[in-house]
C-alpha positions in Angstrom: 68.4 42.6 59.7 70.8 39.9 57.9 73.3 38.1 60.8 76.5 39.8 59.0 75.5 43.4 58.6 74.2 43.3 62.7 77.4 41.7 63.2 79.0 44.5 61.7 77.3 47.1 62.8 78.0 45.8 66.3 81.7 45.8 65.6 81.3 49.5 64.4 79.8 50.6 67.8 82.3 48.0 69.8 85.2 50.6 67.5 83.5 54.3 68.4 83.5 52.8 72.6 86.8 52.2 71.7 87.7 55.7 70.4 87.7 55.4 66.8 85.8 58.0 65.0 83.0 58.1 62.3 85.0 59.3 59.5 87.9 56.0 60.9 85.5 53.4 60.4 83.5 54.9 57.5 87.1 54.5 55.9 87.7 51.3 56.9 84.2 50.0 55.0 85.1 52.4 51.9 88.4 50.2 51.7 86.3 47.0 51.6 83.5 49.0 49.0 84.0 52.0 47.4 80.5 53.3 47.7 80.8 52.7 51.4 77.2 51.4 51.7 76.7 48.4 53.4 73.3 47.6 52.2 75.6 47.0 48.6 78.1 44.6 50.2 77.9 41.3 48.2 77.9 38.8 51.0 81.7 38.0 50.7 82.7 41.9 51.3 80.7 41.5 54.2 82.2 38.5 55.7 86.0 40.1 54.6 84.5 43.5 56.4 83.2 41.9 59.8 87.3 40.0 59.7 88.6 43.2 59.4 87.0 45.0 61.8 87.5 42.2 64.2 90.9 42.7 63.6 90.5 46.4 64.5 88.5 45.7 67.6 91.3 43.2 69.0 94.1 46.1 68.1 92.2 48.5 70.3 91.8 46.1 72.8 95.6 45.3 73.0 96.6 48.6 72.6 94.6 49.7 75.7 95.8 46.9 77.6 99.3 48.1 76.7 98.7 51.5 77.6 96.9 50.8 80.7 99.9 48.4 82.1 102.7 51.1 82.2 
């Protein structure tokens, strides 16, 4: 499997630990493609999808944190 799309399916499982659902994530790829496959990402929607779901990943984390500090 290419680098990017294990990258990103590791980010996608790092997101459903985190409490995101399916349908969340599958919506967050359809906003980078349209057709929502990854196999159909031209290598730049994959690099913009793994930053984005980074992005995700390190919301979750800090909205945990934040919830967990009270």
């Amino acid at each position: 499997m290419d680098e990017k799309l294990a990258r990103i399916q590791e980010l996608k499982k790092q997101l459903l630990d985190l409490g995101y659902h399916s349908f969340q994530i599958d919506s967050i790829v359809r906003d980078i493609h349209p057709k929502g496959d990854l196999a159909g990402l031209s290598a730049e929607q994959q690099q913009e999808l793994i930053e984005t779901l980074t992005e995700y990943v390190a919301f979750a984390h800090k909205c945990r944190g934040k919830s967990f500090n009270k």
